[in-house]
mmCIF entry with sequence, helices, sheets and N, C-alpha, C, O atoms, coordinates in Angstrom:
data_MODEL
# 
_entry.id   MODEL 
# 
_entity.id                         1 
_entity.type                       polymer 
_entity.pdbx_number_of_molecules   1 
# 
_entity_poly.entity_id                      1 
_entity_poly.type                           'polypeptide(L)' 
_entity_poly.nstd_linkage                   no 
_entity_poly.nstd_monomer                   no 
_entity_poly.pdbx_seq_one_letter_code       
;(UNK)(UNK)(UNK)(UNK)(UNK)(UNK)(UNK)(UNK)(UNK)(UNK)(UNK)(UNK)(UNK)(UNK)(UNK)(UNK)
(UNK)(UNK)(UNK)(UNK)(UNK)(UNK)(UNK)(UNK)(UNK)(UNK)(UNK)(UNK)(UNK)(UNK)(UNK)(UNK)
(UNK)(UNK)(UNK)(UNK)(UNK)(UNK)(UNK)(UNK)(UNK)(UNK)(UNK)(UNK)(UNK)(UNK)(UNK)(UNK)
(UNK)(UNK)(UNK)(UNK)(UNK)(UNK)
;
_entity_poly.pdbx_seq_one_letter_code_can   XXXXXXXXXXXXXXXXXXXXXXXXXXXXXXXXXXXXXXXXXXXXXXXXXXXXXX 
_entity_poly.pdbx_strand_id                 A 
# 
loop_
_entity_poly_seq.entity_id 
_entity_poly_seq.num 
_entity_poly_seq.mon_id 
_entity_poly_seq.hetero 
1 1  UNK n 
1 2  UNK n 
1 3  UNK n 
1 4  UNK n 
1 5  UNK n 
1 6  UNK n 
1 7  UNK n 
1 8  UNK n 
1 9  UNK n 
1 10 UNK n 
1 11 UNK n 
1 12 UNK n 
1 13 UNK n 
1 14 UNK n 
1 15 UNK n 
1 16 UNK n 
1 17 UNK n 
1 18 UNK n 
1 19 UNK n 
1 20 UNK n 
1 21 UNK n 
1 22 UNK n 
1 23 UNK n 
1 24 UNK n 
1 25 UNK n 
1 26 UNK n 
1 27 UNK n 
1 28 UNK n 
1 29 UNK n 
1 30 UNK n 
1 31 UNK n 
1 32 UNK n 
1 33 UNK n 
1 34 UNK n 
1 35 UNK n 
1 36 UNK n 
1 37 UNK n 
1 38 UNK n 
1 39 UNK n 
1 40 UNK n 
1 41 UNK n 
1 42 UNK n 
1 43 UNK n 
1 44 UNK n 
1 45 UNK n 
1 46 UNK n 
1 47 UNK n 
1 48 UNK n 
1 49 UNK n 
1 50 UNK n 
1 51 UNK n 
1 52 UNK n 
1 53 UNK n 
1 54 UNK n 
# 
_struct_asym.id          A 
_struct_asym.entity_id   1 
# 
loop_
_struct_conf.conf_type_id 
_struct_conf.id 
_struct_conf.pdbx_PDB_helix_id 
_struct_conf.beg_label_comp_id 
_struct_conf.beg_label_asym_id 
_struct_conf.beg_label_seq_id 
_struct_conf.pdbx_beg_PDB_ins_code 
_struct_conf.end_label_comp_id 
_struct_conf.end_label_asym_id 
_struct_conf.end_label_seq_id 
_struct_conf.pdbx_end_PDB_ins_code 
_struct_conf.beg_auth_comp_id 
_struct_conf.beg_auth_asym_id 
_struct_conf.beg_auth_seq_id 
_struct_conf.end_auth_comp_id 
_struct_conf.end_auth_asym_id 
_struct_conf.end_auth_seq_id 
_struct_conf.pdbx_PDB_helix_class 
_struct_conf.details 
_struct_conf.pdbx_PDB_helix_length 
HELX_P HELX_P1 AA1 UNK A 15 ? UNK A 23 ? UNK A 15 UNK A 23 1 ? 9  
HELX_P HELX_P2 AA2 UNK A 26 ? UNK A 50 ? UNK A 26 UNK A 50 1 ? 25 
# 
_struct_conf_type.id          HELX_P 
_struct_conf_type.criteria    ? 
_struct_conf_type.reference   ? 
# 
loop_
_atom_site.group_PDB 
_atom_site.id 
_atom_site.type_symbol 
_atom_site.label_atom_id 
_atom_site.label_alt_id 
_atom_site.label_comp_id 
_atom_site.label_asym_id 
_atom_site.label_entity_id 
_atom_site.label_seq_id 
_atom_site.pdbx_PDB_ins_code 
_atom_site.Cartn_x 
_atom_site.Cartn_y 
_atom_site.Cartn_z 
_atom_site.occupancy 
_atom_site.B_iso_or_equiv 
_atom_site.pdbx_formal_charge 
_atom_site.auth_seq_id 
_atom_site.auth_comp_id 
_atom_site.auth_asym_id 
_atom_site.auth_atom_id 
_atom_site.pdbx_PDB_model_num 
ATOM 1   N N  . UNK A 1 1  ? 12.283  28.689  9.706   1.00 0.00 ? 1  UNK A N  1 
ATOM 2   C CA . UNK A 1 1  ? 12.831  28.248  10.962  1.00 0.00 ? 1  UNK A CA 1 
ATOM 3   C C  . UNK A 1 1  ? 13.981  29.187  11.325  1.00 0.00 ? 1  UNK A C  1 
ATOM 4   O O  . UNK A 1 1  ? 14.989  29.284  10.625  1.00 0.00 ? 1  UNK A O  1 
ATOM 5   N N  . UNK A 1 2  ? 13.831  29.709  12.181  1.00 0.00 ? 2  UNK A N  1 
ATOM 6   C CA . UNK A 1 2  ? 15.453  30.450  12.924  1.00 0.00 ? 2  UNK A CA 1 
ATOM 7   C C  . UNK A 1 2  ? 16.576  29.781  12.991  1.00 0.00 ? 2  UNK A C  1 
ATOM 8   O O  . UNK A 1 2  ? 16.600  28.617  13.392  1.00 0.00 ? 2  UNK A O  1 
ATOM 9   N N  . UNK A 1 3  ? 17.611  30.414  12.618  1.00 0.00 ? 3  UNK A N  1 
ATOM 10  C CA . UNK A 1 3  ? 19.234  30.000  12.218  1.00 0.00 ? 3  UNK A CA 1 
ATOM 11  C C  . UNK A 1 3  ? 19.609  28.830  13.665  1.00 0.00 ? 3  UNK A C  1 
ATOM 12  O O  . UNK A 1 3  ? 20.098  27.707  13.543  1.00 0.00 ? 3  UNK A O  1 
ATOM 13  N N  . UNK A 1 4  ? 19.162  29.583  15.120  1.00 0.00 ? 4  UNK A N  1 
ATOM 14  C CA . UNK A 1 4  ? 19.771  29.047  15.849  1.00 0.00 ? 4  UNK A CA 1 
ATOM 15  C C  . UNK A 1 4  ? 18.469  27.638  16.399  1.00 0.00 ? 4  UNK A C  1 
ATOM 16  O O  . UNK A 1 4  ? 18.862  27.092  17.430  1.00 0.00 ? 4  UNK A O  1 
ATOM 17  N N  . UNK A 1 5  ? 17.403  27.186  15.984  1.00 0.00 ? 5  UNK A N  1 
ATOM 18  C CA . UNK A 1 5  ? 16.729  26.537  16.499  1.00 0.00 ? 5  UNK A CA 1 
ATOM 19  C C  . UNK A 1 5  ? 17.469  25.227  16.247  1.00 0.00 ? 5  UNK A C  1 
ATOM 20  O O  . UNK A 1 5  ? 18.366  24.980  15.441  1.00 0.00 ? 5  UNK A O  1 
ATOM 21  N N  . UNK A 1 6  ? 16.661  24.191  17.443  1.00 0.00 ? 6  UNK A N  1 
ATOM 22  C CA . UNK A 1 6  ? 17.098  22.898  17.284  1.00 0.00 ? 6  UNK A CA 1 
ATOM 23  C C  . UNK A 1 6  ? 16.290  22.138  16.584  1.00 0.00 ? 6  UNK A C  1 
ATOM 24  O O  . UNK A 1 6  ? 15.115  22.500  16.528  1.00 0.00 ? 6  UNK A O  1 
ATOM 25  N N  . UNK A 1 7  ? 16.656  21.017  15.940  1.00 0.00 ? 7  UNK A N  1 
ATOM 26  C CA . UNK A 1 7  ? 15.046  20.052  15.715  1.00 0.00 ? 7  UNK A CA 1 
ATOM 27  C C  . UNK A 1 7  ? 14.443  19.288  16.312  1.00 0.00 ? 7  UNK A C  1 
ATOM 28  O O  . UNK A 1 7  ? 15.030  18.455  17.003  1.00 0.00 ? 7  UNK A O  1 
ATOM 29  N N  . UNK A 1 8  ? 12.880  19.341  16.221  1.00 0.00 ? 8  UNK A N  1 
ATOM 30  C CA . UNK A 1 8  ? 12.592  18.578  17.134  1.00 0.00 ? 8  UNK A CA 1 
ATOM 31  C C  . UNK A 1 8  ? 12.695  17.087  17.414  1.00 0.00 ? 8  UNK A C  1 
ATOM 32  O O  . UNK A 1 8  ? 12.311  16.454  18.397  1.00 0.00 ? 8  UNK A O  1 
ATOM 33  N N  . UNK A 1 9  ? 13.448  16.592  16.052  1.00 0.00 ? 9  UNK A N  1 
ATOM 34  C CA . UNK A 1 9  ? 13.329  14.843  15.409  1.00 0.00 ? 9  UNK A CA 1 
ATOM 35  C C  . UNK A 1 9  ? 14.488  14.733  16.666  1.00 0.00 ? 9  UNK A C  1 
ATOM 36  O O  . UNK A 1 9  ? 14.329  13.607  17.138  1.00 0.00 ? 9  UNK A O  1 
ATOM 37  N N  . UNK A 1 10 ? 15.584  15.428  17.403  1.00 0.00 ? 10 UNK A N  1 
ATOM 38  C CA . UNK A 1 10 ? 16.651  14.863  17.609  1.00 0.00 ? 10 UNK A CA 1 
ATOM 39  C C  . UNK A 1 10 ? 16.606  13.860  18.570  1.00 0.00 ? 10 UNK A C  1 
ATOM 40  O O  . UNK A 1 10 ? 17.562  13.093  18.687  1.00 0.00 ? 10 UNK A O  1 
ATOM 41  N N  . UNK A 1 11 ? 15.699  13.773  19.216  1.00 0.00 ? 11 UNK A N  1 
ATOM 42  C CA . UNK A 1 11 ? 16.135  13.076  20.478  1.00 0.00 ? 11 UNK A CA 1 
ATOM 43  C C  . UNK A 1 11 ? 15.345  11.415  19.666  1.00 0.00 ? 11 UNK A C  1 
ATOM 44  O O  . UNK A 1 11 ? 14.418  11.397  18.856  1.00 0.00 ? 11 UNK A O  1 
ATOM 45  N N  . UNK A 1 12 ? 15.922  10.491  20.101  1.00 0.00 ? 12 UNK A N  1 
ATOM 46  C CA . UNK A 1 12 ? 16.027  8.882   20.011  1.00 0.00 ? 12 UNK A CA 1 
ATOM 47  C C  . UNK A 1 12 ? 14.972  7.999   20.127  1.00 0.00 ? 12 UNK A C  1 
ATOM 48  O O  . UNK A 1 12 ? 14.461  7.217   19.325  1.00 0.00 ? 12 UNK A O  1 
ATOM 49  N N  . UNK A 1 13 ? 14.714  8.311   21.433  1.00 0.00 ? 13 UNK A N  1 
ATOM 50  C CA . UNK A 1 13 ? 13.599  7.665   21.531  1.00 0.00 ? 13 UNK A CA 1 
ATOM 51  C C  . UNK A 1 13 ? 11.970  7.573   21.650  1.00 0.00 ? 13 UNK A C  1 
ATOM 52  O O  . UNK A 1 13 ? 11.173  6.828   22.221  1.00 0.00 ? 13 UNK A O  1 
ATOM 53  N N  . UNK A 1 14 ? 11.877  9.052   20.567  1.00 0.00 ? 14 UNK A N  1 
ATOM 54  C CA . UNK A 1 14 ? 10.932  9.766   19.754  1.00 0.00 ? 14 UNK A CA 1 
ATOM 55  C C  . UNK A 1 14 ? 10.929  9.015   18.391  1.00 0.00 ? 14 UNK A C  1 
ATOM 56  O O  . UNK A 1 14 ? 9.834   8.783   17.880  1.00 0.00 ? 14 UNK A O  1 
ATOM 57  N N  . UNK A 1 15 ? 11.809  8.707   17.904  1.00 0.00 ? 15 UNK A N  1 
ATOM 58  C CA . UNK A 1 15 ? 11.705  8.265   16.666  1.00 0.00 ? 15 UNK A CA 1 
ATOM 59  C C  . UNK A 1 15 ? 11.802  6.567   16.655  1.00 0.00 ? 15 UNK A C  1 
ATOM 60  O O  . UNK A 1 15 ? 11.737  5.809   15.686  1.00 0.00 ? 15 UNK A O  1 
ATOM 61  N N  . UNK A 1 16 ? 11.936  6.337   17.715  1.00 0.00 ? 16 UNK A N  1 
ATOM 62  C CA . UNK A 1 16 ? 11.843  4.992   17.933  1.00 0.00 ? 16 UNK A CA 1 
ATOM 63  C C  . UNK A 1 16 ? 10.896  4.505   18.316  1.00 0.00 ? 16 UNK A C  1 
ATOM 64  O O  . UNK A 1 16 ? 10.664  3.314   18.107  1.00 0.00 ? 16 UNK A O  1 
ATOM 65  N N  . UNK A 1 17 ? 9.949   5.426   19.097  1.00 0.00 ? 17 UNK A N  1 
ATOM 66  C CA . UNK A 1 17 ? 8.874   5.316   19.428  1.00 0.00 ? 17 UNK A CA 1 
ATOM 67  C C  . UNK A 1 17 ? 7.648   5.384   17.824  1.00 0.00 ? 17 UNK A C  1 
ATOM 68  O O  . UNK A 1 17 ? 6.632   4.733   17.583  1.00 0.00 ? 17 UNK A O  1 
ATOM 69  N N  . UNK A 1 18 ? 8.126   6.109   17.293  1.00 0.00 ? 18 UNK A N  1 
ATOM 70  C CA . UNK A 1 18 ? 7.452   6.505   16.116  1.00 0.00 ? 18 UNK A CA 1 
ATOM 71  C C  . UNK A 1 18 ? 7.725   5.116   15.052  1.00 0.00 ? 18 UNK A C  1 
ATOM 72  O O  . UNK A 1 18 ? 6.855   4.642   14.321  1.00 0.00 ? 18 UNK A O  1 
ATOM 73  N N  . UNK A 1 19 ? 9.119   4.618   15.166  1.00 0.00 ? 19 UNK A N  1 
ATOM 74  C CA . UNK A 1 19 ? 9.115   3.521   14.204  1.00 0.00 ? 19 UNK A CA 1 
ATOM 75  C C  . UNK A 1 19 ? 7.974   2.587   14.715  1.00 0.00 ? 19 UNK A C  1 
ATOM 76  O O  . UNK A 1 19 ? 7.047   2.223   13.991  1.00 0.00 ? 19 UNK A O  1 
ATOM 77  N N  . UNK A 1 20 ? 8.170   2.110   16.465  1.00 0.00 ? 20 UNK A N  1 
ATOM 78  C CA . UNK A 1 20 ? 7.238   1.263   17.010  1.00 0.00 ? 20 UNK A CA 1 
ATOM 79  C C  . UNK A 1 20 ? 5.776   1.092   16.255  1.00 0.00 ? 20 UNK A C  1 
ATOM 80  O O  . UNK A 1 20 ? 5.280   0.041   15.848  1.00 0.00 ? 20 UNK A O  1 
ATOM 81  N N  . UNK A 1 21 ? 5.253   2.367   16.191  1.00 0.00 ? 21 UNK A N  1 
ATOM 82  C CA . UNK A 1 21 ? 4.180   2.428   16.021  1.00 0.00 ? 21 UNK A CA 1 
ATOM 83  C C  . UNK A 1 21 ? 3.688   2.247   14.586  1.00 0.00 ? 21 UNK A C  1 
ATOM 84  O O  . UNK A 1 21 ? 2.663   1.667   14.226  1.00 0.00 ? 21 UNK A O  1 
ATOM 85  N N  . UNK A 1 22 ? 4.709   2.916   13.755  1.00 0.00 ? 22 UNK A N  1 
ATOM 86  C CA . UNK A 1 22 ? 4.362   2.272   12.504  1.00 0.00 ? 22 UNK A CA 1 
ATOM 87  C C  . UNK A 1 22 ? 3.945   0.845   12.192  1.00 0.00 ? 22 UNK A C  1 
ATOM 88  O O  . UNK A 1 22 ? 2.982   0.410   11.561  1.00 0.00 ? 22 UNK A O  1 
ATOM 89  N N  . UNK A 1 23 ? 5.350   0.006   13.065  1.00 0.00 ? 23 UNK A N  1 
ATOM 90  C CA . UNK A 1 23 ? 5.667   -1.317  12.438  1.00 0.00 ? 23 UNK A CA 1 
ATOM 91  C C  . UNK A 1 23 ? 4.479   -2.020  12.950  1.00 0.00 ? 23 UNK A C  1 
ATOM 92  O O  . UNK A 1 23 ? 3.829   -2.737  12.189  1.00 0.00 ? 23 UNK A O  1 
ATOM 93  N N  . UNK A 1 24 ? 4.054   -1.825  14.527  1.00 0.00 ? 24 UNK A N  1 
ATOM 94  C CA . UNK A 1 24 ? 2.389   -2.176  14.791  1.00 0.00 ? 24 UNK A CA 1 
ATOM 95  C C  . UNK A 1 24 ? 1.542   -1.572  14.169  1.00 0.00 ? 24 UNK A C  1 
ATOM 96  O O  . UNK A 1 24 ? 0.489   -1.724  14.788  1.00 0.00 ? 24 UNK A O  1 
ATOM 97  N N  . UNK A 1 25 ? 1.366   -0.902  13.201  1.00 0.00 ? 25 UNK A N  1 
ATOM 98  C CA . UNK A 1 25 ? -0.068  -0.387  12.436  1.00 0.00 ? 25 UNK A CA 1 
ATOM 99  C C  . UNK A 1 25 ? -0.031  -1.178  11.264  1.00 0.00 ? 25 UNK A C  1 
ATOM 100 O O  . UNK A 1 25 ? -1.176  -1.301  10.828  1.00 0.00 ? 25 UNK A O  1 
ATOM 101 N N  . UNK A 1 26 ? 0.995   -1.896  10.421  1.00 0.00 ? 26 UNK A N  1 
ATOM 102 C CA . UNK A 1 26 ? 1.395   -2.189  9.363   1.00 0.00 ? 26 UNK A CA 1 
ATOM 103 C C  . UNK A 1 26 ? 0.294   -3.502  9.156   1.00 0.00 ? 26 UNK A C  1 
ATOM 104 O O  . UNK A 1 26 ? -0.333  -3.510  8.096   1.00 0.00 ? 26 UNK A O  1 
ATOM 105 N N  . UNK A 1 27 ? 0.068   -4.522  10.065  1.00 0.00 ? 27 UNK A N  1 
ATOM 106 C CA . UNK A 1 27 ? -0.546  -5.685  9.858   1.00 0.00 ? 27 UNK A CA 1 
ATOM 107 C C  . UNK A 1 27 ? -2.015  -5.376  9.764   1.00 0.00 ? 27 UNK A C  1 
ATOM 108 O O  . UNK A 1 27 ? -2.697  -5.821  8.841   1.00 0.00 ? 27 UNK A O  1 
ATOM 109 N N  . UNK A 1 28 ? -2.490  -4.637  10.689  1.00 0.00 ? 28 UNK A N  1 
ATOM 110 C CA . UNK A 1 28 ? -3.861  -4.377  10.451  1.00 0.00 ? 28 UNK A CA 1 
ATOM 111 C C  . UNK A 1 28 ? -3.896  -3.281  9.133   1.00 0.00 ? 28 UNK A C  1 
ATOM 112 O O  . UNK A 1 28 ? -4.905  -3.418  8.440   1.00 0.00 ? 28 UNK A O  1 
ATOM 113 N N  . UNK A 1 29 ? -3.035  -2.315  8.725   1.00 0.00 ? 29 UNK A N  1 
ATOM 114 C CA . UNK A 1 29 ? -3.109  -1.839  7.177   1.00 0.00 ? 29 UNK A CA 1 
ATOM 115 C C  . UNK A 1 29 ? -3.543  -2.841  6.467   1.00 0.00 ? 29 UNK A C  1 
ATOM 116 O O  . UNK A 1 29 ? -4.604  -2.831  5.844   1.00 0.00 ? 29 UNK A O  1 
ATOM 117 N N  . UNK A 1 30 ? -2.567  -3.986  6.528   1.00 0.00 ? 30 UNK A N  1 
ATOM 118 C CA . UNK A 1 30 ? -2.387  -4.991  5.624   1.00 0.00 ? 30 UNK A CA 1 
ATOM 119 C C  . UNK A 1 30 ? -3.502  -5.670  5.376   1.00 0.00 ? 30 UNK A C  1 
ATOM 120 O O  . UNK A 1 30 ? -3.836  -6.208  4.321   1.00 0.00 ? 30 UNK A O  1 
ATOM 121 N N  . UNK A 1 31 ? -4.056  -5.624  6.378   1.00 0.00 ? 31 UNK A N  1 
ATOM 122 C CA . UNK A 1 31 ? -5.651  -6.776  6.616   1.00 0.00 ? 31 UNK A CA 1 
ATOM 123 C C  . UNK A 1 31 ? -6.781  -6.325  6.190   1.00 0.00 ? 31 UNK A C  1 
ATOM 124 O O  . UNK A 1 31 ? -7.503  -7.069  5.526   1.00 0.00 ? 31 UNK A O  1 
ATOM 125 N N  . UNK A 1 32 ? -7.129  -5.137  6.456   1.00 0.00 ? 32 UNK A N  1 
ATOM 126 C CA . UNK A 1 32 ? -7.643  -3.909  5.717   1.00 0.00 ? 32 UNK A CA 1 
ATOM 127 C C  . UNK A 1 32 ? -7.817  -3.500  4.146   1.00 0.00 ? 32 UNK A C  1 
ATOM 128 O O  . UNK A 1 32 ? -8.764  -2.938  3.597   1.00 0.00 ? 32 UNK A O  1 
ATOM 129 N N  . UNK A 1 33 ? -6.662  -3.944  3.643   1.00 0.00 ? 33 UNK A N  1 
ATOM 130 C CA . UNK A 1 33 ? -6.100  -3.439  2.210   1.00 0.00 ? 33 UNK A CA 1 
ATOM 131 C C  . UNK A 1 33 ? -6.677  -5.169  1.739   1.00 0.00 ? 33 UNK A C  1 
ATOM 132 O O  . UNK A 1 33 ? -7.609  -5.301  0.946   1.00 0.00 ? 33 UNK A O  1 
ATOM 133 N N  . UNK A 1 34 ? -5.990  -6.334  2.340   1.00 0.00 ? 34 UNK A N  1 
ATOM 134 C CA . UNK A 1 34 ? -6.389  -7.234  1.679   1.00 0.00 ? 34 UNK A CA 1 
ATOM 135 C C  . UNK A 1 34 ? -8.343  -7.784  1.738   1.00 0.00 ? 34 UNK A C  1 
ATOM 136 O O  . UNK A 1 34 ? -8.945  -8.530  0.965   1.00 0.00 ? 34 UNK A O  1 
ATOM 137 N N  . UNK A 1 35 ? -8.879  -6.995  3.044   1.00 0.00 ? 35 UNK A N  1 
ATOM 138 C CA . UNK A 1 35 ? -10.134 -7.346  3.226   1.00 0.00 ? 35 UNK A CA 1 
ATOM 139 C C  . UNK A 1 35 ? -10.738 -6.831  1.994   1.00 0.00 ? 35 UNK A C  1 
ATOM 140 O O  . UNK A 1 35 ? -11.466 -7.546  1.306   1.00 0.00 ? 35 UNK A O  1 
ATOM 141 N N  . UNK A 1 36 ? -10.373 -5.211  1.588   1.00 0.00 ? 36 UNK A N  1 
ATOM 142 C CA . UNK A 1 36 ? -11.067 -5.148  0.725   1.00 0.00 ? 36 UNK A CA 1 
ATOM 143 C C  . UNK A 1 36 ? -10.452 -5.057  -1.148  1.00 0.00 ? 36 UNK A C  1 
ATOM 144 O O  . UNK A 1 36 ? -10.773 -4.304  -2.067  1.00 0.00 ? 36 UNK A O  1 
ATOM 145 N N  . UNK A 1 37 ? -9.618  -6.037  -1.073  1.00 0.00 ? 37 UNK A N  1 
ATOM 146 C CA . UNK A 1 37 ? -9.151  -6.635  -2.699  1.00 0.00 ? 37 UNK A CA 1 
ATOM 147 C C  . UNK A 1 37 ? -10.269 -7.943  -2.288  1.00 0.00 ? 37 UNK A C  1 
ATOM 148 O O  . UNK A 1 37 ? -11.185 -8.165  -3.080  1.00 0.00 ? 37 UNK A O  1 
ATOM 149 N N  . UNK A 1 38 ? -10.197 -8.422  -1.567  1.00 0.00 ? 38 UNK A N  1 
ATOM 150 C CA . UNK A 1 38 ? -11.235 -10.259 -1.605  1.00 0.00 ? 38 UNK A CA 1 
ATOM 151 C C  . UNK A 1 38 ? -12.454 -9.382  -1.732  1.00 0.00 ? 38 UNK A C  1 
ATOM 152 O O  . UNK A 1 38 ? -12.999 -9.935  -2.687  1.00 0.00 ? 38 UNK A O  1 
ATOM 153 N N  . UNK A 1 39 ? -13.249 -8.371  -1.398  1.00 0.00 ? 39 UNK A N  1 
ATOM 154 C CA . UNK A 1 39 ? -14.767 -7.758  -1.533  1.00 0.00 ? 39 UNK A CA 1 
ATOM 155 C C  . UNK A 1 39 ? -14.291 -7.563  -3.346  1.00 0.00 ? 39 UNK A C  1 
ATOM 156 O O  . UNK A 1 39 ? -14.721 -8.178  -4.321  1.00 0.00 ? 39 UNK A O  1 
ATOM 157 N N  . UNK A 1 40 ? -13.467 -6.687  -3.280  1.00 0.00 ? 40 UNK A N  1 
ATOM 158 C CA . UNK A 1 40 ? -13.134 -5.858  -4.759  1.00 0.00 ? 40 UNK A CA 1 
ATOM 159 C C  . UNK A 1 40 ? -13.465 -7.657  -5.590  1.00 0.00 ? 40 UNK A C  1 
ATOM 160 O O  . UNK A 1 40 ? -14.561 -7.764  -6.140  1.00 0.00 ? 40 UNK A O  1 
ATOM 161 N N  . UNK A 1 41 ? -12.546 -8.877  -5.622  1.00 0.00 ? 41 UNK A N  1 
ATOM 162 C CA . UNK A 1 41 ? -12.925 -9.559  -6.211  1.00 0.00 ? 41 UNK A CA 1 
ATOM 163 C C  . UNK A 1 41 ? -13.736 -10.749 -6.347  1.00 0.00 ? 41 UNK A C  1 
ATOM 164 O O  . UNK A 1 41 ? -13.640 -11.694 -7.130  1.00 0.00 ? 41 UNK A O  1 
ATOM 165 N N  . UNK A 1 42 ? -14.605 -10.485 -5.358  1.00 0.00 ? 42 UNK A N  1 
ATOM 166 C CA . UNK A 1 42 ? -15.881 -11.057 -5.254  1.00 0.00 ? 42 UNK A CA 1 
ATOM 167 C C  . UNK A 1 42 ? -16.662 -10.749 -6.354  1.00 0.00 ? 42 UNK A C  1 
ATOM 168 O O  . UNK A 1 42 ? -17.034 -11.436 -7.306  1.00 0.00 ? 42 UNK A O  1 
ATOM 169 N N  . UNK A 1 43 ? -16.959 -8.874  -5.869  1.00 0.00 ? 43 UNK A N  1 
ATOM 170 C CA . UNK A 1 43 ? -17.790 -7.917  -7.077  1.00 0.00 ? 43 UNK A CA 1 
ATOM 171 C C  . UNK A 1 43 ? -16.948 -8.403  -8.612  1.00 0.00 ? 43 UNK A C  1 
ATOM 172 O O  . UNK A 1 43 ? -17.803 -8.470  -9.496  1.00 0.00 ? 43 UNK A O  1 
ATOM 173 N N  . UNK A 1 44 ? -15.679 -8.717  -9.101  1.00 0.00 ? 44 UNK A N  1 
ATOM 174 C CA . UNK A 1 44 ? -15.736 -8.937  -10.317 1.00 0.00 ? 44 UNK A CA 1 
ATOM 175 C C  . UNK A 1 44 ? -16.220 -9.947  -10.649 1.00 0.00 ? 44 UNK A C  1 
ATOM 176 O O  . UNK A 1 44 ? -16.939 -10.112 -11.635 1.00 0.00 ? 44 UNK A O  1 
ATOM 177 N N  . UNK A 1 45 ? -15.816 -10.912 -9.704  1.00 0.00 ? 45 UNK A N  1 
ATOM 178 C CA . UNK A 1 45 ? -16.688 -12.443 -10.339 1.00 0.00 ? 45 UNK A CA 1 
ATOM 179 C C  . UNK A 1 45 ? -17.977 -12.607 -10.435 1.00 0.00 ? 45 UNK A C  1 
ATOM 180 O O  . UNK A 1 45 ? -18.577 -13.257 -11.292 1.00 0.00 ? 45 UNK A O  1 
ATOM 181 N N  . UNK A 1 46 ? -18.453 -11.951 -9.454  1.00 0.00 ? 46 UNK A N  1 
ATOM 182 C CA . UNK A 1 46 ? -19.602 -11.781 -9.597  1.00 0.00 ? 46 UNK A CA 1 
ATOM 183 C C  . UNK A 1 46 ? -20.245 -11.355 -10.893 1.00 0.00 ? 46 UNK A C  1 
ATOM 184 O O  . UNK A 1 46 ? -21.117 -11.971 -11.507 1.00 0.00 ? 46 UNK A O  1 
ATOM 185 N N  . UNK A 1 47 ? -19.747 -10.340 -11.177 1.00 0.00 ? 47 UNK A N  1 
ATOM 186 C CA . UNK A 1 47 ? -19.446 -9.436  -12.753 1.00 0.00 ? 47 UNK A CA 1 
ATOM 187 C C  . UNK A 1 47 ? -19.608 -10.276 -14.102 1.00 0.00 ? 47 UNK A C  1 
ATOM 188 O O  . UNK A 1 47 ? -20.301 -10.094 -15.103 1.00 0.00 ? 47 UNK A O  1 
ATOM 189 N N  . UNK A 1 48 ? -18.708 -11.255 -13.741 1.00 0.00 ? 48 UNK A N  1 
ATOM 190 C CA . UNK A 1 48 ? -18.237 -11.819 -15.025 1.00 0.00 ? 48 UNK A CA 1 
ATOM 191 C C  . UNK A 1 48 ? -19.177 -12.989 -15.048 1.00 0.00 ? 48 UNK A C  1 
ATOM 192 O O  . UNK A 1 48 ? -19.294 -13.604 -16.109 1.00 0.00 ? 48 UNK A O  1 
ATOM 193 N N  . UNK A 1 49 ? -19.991 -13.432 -13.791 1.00 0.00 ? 49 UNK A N  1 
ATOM 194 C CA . UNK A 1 49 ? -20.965 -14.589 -14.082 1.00 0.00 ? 49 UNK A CA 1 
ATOM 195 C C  . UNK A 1 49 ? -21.883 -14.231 -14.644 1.00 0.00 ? 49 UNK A C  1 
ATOM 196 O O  . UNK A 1 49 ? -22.322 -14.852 -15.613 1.00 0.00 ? 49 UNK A O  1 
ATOM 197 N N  . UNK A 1 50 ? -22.617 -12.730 -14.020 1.00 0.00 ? 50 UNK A N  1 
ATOM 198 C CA . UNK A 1 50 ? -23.632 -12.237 -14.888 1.00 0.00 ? 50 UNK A CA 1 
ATOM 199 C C  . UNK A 1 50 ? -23.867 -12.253 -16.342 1.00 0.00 ? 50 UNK A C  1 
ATOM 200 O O  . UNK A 1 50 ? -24.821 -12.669 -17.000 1.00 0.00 ? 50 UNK A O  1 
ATOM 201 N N  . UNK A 1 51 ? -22.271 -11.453 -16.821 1.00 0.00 ? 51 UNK A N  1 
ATOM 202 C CA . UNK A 1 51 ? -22.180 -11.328 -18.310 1.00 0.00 ? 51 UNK A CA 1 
ATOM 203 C C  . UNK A 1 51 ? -21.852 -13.097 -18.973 1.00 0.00 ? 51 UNK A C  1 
ATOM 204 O O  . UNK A 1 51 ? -21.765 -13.479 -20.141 1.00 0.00 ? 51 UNK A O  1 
ATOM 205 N N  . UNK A 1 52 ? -21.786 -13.536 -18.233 1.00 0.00 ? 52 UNK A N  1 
ATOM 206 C CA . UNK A 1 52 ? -21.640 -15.376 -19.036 1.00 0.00 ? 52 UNK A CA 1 
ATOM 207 C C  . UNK A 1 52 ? -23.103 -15.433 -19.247 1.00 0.00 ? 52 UNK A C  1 
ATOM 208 O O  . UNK A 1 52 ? -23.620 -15.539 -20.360 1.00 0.00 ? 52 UNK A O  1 
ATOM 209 N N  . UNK A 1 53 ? -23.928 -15.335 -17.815 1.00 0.00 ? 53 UNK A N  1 
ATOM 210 C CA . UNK A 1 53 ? -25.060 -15.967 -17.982 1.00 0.00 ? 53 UNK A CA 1 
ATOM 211 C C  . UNK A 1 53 ? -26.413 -15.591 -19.180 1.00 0.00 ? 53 UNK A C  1 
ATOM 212 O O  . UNK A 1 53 ? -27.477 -16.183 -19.356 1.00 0.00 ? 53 UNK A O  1 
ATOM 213 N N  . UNK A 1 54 ? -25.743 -14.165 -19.977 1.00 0.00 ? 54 UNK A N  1 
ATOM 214 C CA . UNK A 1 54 ? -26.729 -13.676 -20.597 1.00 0.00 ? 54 UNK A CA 1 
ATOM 215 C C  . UNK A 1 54 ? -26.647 -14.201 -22.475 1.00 0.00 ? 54 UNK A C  1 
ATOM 216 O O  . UNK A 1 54 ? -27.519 -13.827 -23.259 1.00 0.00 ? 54 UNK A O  1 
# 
């Protein structure tokens, strides 16, 4: 970067805009991540009935 450049983070309501958007992406992450731990532990139980049943 050149001695005399500015950054581009400086101005306010760029990064506020940027928090915005995080903090709205966060719930559907969340829903996402938990949709697939309940699949993830379906497949183990599933798992573990098999190996009972044999």
């Amino acid at each position: 970067m050149p001695p005399n450049s500015t950054l581009a983070f400086d101005d306010g309501a760029f990064v506020a805009d940027l928090k915005t958007r995080i903090t709205s992406a966060r719930p559907t992450a969340a829903r996402a991540v938990n949709s697939e731990l309940v699949g993830l532990y379906w497949d183990i139980g599933a798992a573990i009935r098999e190996k009972q049943a044999m």
